[in-house]
C-alpha positions in Angstrom: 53.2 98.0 82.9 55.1 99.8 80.0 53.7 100.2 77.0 57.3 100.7 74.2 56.9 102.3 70.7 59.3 101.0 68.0 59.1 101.9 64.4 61.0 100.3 61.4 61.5 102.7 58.4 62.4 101.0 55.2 64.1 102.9 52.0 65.3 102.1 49.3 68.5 102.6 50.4 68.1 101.1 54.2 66.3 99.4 56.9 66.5 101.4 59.9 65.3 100.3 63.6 64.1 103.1 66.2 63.2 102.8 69.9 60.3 106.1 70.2 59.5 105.7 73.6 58.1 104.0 76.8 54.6 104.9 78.4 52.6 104.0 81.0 49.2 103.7 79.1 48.7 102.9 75.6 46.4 105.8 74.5 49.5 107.9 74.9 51.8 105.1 73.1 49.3 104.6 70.6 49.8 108.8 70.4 53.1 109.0 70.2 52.7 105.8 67.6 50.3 108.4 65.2 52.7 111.5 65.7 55.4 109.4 63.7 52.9 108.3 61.1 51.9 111.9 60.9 55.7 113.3 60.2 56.4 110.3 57.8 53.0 110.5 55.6 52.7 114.8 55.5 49.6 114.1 53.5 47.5 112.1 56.2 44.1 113.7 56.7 42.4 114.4 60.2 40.2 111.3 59.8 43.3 109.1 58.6 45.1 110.0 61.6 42.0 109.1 64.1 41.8 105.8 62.8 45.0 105.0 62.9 45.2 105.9 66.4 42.4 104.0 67.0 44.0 100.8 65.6 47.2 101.3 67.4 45.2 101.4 70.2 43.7 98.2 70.0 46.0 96.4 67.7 49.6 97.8 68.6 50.8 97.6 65.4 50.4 99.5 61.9 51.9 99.2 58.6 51.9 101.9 55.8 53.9 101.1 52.8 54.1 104.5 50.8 55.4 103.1 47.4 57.2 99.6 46.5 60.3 101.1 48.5 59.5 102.9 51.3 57.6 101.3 54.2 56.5 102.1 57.6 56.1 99.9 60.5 54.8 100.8 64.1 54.5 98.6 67.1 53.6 98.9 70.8 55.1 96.2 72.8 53.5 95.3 76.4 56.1 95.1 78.9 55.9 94.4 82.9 58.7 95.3 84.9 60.7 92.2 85.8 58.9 89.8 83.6 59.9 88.3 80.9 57.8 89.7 77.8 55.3 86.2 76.4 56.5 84.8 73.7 53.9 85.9 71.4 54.7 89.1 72.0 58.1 88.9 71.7 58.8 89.0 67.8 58.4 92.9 66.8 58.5 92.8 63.0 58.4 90.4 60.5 60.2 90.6 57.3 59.2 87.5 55.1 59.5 86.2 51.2 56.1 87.4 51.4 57.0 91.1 51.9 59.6 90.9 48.8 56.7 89.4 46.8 54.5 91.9 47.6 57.0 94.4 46.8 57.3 92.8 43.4 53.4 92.4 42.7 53.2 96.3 43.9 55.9 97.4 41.6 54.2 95.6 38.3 50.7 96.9 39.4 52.0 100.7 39.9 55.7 100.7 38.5 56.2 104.4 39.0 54.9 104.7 42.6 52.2 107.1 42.0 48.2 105.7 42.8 46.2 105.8 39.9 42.8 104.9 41.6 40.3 107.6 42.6 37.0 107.2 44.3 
């Protein structure tokens, strides 16, 4: 069984589409998963980055949207060598009329892409 990280970057100026990687167990997909949150989001604490590795490790997908144009998606995909991948594990990411809406409702709520909320 393969365990494949993919990551879809979205910019302002583009949508880009990597392959990371292949493992053979998903603690070290879902590590591999973390280490490319941790480069794009420089300001993740410790305790951000365990519990993100903890949900890619038992969800297999994350999504961290840094502003209203610049997005981060991470899956790991379950593959078996000479198998045809299940169906519902076959769609990676989803881009819907939903997303742009939410990009919308995100740009009137915090229009200059800074957070203004503190605990």
């Amino acid at each position: 069984m393969a365990y494949i990280v993919t990551k879809l970057l979205t910019t302002e100026k583009s949508t880009e589409f990597f392959l990371i990687g292949s493992f053979s167990d998903m603690k070290q997909a879902a590590a591999a998963a973390t280490d490319e949150y941790k480069e794009y989001n420089k300001q993740a604490s410790f305790m951000n980055l365990e519990m993100i590795n903890e949900w890619l490790s038992t969800r297999g997908e994350y999504s961290f949207r840094k502003d209203r144009n610049n997005r981060l998606q991470l899956d790991i995909s379950i593959a078996e060598e000479n198998q045809i991948i299940q169906k519902d594990h076959q769609r990676i990411f989803t881009c819907t009329d939903a997303d742009s809406e939410f990009v919308k409702l995100s740009g009137a709520l915090v229009s200059d892409g800074e957070k203004k909320a503190e605990i």
